[in-house]
C-alpha positions as CSV (number, residue, x, y, z in Angstrom):
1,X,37.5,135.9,86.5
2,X,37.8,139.3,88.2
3,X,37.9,142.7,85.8
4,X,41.2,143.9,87.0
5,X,40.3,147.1,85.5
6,X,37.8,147.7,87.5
7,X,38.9,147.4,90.4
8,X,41.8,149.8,89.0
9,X,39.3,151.8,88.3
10,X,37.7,151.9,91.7
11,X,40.7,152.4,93.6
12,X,41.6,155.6,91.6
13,X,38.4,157.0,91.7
14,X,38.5,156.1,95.6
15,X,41.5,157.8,95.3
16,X,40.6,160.6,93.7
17,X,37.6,161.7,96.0
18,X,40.6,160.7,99.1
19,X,42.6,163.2,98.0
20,X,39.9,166.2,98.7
21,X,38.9,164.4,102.2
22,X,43.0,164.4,103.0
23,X,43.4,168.0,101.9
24,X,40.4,169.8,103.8
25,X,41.5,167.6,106.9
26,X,45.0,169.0,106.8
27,X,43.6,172.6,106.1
28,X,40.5,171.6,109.2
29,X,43.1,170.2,111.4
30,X,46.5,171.7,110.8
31,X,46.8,176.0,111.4
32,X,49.5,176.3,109.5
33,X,47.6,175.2,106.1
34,X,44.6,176.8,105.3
35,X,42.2,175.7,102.7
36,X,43.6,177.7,99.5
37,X,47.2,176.1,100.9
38,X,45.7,172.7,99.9
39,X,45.5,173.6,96.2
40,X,47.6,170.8,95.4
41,X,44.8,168.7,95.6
42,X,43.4,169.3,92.6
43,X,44.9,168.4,89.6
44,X,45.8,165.2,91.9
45,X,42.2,164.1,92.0
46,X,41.9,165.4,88.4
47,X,44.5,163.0,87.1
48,X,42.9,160.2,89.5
49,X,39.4,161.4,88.1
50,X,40.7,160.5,84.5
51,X,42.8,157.6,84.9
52,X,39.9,156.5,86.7
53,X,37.0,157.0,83.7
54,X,39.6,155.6,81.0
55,X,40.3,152.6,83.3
56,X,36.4,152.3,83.4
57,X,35.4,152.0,80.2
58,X,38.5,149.7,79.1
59,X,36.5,147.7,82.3
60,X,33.1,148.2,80.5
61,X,34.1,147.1,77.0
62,X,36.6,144.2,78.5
63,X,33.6,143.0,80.0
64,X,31.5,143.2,76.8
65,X,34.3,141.7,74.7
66,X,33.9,138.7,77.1
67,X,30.2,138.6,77.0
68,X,30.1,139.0,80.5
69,X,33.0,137.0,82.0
70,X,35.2,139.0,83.7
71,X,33.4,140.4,86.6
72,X,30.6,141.8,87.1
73,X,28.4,144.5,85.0
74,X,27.5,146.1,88.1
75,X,31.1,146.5,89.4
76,X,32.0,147.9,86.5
77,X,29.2,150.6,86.6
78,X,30.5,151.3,90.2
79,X,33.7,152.0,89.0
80,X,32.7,154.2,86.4
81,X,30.3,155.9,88.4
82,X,33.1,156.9,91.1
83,X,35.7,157.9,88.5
84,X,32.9,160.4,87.0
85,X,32.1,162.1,90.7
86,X,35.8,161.9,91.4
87,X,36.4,163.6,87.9
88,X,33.4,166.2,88.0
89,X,34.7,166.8,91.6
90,X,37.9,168.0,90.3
91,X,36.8,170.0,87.5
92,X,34.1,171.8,89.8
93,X,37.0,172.7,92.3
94,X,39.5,173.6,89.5
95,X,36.9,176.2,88.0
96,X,36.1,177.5,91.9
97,X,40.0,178.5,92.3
98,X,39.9,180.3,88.9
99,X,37.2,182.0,89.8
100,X,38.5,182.8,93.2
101,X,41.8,184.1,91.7
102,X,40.4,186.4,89.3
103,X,38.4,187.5,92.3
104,X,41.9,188.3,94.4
105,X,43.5,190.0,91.0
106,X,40.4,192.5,90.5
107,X,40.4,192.8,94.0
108,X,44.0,194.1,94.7
C-alpha cells in the first residue's frame, strides 16, 4: 500500500525547490526579467514549502497509525526532508528581499 501522502508531499516539496530553479532561469536566460523581477517566486515555494511539511507529517503519522503499512519509513523521511529545504529555502529568500528593500528605502 503506497503513502499517498507522501508522495504528495514529495512532489510539492519538488515543487517548491522547482519554482526557485524556474525563476533564476527566466531571470539567467530572459533580459527582460531580472532577478528581483522573479520575486513571485517566493511565497510560491513558501506555500509549496508548507503544504509540503503538513502533507509530511500527516505521511509520518499515517504510517505510524498503520504500524508501518503504507509505504515506506524512509520515503516518508524523504518527503519530509524536501518539504523542510523547500520551506527553509523560502523563508531564507523572503527574509533576503526584506532586507534588500529596506536597503533600497534607506538608500533613496
Amino acid at each position: 500500500m503506497t503513502n499517498t501522502k507522501a508522495v504528495w508531499a514529495l512532489l510539492t516539496g519538488l515543487l517548491g525547490l522547482g519554482v526557485f530553479v524556474a525563476a533564476a532561469g527566466a531571470a539567467r536566460y530572459h533580459d527582460e526579467i531580472r532577478l528581483v523581477d522573479a520575486v513571485v517566486a517566493v511565497p510560491v515555494a513558501l506555500v509549496l514549502g508548507l503544504v509540503s511539511v503538513v502533507l509530511g507529517r500527516r505521511a509520518r503519522l499515517e504510517h505510524d497509525r498503520t504500524l508501518g503499512r503504507s509505504g515506506s519509513r524512509g520515503f516518508v523521511w524523504l518527503a519530509r526532508f524536501v518539504g523542510a529545504v523547500a520551506l527553509l529555502l523560502a523563508v531564507t529568500a523572503a527574509l533576503a528581499l526584506a532586507v534588500f528593500a529596506v536597503l533600497v528605502l534607506v538608500l533613496e
